[in-house]
N, C-alpha and C positions, 0 to 999 in steps of 0.2 A: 367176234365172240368174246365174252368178259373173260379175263383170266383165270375164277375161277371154276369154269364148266372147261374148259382145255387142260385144267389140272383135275377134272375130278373124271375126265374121261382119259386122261394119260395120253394126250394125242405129241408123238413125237415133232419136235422141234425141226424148222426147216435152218433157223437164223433170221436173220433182218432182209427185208424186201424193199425196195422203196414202188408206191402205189399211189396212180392218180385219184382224186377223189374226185366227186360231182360238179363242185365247184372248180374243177381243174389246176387246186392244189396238189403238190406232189408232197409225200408223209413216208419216210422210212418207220415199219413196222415190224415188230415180231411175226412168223408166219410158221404154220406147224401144217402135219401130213395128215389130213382126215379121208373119210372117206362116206359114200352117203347113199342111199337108195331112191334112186329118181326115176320116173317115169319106167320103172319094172326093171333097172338094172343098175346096178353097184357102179357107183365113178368114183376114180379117186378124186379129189379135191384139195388146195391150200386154204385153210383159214386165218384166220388173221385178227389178230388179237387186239381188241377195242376195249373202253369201258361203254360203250352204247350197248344196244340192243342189238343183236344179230340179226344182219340182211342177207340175203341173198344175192349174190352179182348175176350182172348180164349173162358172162357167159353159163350159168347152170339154167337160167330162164330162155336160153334162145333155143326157138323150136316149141315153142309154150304158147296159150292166149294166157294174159292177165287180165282178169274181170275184179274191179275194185266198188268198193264203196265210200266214197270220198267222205266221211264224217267219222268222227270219234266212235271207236270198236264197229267199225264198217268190214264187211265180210273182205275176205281179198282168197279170190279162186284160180288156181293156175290147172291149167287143162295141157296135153302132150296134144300137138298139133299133128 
């Protein structure tokens, strides 16, 4: 998440993390305490401070179908399995 949507929403500071990335590089990061409402119930969650665009990890998609549409502004639907 960009720095600053984690500053405008005050999400408390965890410290630095280090995290593998897709490509199976390893990235020490800033990481803060969020929390979010998924499939009908409040999780807490680490987020982790990017200048990209925010993604969603593995683990809050398992237990999901992802149905995509592979083309520029292509729909992307996650369903609770």
């Amino acid at each position: 998440m960009p720095p600053n949507a984690i500053q405008r929403l005050g999400l408390p500071a965890l410290g630095q993390r280090s995290f593998t990335l897709a490509d199976g590089a390893h990235s020490l990061m800033n990481a803060y305490s969020g929390q979010v409402f998924w499939h009908k119930q409040s999780i807490e969650i680490v987020v982790v401070q990017s200048d990209g665009a925010p993604l969603i990890g593995m683990g809050l998609l398992w237990g999901s179908r992802v149905t995509l549409e592979a083309q520029s502004g292509g729909n992307v639907i996650i369903e609770e399995l």
